[in-house]
C-alpha positions in Angstrom: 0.0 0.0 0.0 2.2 2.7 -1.1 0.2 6.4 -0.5 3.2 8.9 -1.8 6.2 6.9 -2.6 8.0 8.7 -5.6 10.7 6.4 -5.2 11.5 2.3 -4.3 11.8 2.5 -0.7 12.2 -0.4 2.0 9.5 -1.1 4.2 9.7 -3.3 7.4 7.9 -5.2 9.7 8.5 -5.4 13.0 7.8 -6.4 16.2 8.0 -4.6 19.7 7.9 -6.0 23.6 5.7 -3.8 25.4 6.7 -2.8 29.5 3.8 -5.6 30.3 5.4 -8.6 28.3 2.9 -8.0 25.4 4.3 -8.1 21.8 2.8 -5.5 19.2 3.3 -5.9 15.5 3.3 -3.3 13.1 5.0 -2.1 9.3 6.7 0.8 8.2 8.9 2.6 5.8 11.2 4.2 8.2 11.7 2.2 11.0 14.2 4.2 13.1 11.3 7.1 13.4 8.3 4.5 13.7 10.4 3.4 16.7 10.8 6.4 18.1 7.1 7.5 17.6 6.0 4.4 19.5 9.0 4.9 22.5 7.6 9.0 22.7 3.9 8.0 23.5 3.4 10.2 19.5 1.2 7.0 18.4 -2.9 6.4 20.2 -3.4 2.7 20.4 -1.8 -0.3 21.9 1.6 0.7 22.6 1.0 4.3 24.2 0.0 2.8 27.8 2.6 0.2 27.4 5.6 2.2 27.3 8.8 2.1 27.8 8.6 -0.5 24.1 11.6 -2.6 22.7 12.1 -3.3 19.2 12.9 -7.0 19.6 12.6 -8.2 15.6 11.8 -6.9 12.4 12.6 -7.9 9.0 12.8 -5.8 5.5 10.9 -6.1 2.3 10.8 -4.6 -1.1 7.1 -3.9 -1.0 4.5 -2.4 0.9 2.4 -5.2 0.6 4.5 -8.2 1.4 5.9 -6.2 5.4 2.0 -5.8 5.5 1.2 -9.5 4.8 3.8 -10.4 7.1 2.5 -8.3 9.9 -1.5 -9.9 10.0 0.5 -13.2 9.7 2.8 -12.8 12.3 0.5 -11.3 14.8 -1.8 -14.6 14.4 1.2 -16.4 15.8 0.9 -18.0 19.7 3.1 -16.2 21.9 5.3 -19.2 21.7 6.0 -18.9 17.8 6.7 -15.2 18.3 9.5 -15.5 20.9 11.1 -18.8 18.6 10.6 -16.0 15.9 12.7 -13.5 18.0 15.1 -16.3 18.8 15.7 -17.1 14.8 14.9 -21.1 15.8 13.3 -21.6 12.5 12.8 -25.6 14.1 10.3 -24.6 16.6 8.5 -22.5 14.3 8.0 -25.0 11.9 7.0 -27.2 14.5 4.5 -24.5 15.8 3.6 -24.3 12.6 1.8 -27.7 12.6 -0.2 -27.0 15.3 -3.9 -24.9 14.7 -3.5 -21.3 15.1 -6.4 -19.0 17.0 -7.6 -16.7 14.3 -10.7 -14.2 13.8 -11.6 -15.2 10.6 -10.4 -15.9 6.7 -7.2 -14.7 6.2 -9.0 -12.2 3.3 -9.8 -9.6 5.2 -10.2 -10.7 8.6 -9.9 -8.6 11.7 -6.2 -8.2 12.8 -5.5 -10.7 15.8 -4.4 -8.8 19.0 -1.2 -9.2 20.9 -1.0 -11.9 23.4 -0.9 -10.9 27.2 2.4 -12.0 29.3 0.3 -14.8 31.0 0.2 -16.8 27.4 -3.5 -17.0 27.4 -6.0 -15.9 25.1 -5.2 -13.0 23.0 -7.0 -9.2 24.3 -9.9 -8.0 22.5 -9.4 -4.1 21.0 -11.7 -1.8 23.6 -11.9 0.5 20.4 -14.6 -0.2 18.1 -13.9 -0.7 14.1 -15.3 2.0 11.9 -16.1 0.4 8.5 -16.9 3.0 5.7 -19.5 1.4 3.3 -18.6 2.0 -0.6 -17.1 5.1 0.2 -16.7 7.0 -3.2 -13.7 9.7 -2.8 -10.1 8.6 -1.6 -10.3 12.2 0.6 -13.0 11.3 2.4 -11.4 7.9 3.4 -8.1 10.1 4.4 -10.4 12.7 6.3 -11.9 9.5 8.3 -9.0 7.9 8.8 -7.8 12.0 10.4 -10.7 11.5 12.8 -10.4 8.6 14.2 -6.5 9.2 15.2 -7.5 12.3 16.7 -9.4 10.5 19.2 -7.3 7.3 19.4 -8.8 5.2 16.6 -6.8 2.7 15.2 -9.1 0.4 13.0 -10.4 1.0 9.5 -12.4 -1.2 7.3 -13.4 -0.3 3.8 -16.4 -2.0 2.0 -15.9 -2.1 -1.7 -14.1 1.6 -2.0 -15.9 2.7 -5.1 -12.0 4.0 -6.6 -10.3 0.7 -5.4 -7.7 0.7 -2.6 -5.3 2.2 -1.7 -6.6 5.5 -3.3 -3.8 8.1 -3.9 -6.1 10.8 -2.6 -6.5 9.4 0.4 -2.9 10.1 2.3 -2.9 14.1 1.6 -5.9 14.2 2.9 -5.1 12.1 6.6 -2.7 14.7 7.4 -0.3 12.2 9.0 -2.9 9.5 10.1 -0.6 7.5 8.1 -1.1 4.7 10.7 -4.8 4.7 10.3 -4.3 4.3 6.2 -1.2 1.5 6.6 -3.3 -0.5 8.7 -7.1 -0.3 6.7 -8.8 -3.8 5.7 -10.8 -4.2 2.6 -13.6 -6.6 2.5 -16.2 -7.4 -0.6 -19.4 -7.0 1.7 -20.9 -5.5 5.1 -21.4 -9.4 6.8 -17.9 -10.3 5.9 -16.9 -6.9 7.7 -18.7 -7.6 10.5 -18.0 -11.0 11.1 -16.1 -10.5 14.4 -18.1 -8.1 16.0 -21.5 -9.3 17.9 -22.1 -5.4 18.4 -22.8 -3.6 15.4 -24.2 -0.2 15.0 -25.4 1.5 11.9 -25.2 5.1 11.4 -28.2 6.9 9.8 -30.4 9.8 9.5 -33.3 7.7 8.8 -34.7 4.4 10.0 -35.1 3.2 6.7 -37.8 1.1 7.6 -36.5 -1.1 9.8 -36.9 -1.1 13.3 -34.2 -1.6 16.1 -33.1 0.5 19.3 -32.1 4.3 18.1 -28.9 5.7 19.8 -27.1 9.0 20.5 -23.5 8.9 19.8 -23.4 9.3 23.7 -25.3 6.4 24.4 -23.9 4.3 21.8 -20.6 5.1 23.2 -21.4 4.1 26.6 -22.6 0.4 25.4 -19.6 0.0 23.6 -17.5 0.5 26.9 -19.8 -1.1 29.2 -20.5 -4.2 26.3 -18.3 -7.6 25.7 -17.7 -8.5 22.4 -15.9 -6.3 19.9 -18.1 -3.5 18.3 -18.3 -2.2 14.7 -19.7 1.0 13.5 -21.3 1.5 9.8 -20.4 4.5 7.9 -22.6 4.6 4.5 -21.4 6.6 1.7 -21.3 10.0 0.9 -23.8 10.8 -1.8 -26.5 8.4 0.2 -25.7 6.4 3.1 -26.4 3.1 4.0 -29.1 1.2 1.9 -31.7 -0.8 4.4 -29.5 -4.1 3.9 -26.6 -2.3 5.5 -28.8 -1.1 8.5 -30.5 -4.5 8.7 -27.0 -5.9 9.4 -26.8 -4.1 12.4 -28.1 -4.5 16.1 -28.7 -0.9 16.8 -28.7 2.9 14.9 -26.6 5.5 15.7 -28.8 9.1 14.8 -27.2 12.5 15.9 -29.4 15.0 16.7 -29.3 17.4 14.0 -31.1 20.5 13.1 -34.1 18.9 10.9 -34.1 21.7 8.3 -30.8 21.2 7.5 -29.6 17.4 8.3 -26.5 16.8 6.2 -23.1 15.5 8.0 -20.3 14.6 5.6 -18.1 11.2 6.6 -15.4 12.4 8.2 -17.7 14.8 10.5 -19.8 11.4 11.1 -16.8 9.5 12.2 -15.3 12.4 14.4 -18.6 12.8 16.4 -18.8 9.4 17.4 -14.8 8.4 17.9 -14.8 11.8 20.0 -18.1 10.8 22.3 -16.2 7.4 22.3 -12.9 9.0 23.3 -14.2 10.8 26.6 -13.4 7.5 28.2 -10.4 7.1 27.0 -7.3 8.5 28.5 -6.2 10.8 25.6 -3.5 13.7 26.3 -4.9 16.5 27.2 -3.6 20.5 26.9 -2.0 21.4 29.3 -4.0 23.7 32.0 -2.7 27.8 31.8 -2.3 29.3 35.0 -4.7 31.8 35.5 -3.6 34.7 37.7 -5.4 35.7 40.8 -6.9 39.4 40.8 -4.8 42.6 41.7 -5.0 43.9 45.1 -7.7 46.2 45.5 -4.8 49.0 45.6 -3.5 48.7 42.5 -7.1 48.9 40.7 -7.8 52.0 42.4 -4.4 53.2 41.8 -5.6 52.7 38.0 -9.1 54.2 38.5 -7.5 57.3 40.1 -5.2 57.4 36.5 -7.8 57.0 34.4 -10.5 59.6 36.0 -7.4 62.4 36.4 -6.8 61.6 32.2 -10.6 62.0 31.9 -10.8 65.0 34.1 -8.1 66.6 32.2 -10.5 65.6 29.1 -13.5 68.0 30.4 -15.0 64.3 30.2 -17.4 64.4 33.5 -19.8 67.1 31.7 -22.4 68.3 32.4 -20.6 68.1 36.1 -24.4 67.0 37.8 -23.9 63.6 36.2 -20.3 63.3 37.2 -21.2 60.9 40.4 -23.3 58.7 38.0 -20.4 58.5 35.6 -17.9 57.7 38.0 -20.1 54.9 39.8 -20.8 53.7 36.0 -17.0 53.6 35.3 -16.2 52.2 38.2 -18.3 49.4 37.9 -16.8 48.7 34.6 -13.4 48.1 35.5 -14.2 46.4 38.5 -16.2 44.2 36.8 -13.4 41.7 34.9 -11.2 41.0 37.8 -8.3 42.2 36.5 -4.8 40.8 37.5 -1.8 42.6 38.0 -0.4 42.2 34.9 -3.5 43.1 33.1 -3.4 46.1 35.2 0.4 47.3 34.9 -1.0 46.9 31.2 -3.6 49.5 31.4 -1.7 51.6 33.4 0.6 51.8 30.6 -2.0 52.2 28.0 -3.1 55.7 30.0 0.4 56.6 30.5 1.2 56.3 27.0 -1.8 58.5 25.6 -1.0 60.9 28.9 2.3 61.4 27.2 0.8 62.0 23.6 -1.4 64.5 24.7 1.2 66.6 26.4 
């Protein structure tokens, strides 16, 4: 899947043990600054609460592609074959080998297996629901998704029959970086082979189409797929007309945003950010950093800046006529007092007035 490659580049796969014994698999084209994305906490998913990571194997290949095949096939491996994989005993892989692997589905298109725990048991389902996008038609629209859900720390696209094919050069200008998102994005020839894996599915519409099942907010919907087991899928229909009743049908329960009703239209990559963001608020996501906000000045130094202002204002013949000066001044006074300014807001005005004293002398 090569989005902006002007030249033959290497690509890698690779394969990271996480502070809690976990491995992680993954592919890239530059592995030295995928590394050191996943070390700085830069990437949402798996490895950011896992930290500190070590890179522990990885391999090279000419194509895009083949590191990317190699990645869903290593990360179907038991933890045993992994470590024999780290070791380089190519005997006890092959013997591994022979043995049934636990799998999510056909190996067309089938969810990506998760990374064994340290305690070697059964591999940990994704919290994070899949967003599939149904025949989306424009390559942008797929990057813009895929923008979305790595602002709010998802990880998992699926595309049902991309009406432009995939990948879709338009689609990696548009992601602004969510490269990750894009690298990592499953096609599959129909809704119920999307949906395999998930018991939860929800279907995003407007409309009810006809059929009838429970109708959520994006809040409620976000609170089942927390508080539900089972891996969760949402539907994303496309652009010009959303999903068709057989997509909705598919589905256990609608998603509908309350919208203005005279004016209803939400393009995809809005869709998809209202939902990953409601489902993001219980997440632990970085947030910005809290400014300090200074207390207020000392009652002093206000009225030391009242007192400048009214003697720039008498100076001004501005109390006039002079029976509504004590009204003005009260006004006035209330005005400045009203903010809660802090001191440096007030050394601020103060200099204001003593810069236009100055001028008009």
């Amino acid at each position: 899947m090569a989005y902006r490659r002007t030249a033959k580049l290497d690509f890698y796969t690779y394969m990271l043990r996480c502070s809690d014994g976990s491995y992680y698999l993954g592919h890239t084209e530059d592995l030295d600054v995928r590394l050191a994305q996943h070390q700085a906490g830069e990437l949402p998913g798996y490895t950011m609460k896992r930290r500190p990571v070590t890179l522990v194997w990885s391999e090279r290949f000419a194509e895009r592609d083949e590191a990317f095949s190699a990645e869903r096939r290593i990360k179907n491996w038991s933890r045993a074959k992994k470590e024999a994989l780290i070791r380089g005993d190519g005997d006890t892989i092959r013997e591994l080998a022979k043995k049934p692997a636990l799998r999510y589905g056909s190996s067309t298109g089938s969810a990506p297996a998760q990374d064994e725990r340290s305690s070697g048991g059964l591999a940990e389902r994704p919290a994070q629901p899949a967003i599939i996008l149904v025949r989306p038609q424009l390559g942008e629209n797929i990057g813009k998704a895929a923008r979305a859900m790595l602002n709010f720390g998802l990880t998992e696209m699926r595309l049902v029959s991309p009406r432009d094919g995939w990948p879709n050069p338009g689609a990696a200008p548009a992601a602004s970086g969510a490269d990750l998102v894009l690298d990592r994005a499953t096609v599959y020839p129909s809704v119920a082979e999307a949906v395999a894996d998930c018991p939860n599915v929800y279907a995003t519409t407007v409309r009810k189409r006809g059929v009838t099942k429970p109708v959520l907010t994006p809040v409620q919907a976000a609170q089942a797929i927390h508080a539900g087991p089972g891996r969760s899928a949402i539907l994303f229909g496309p652009e010009r007309s959303g999903l068709e009743t057989e997509d909705v049908n598919l589905a256990r329960s609608i998603i509908t945003v309350p919208i203005n009703p005279q004016f209803g239209s939400l393009n995809l990559a809005q869709a998809v950010i209202l939902v990953a963001y409601e489902w993001s608020k219980q997440v632990d996501l970085a947030m910005p950093p809290a400014t300090e906000i200074l207390p207020p000045a000392p009652q002093a130094e206000l009225e030391a800046m009242i007192a400048h202002l009214e003697a720039l204002l008498e100076a001004a013949d501005y109390y006039h006529p002079p029976n509504r000066a004590t009204v003005t001044r009260r006004t006035l006074r209330g005005v400045l007092t009203k903010p809660g300014w802090n001191s440096l807001e007030v050394r601020t005005l103060r200099g204001v007035l003593s810069a236009l004293e100055r001028k008009r002398r």
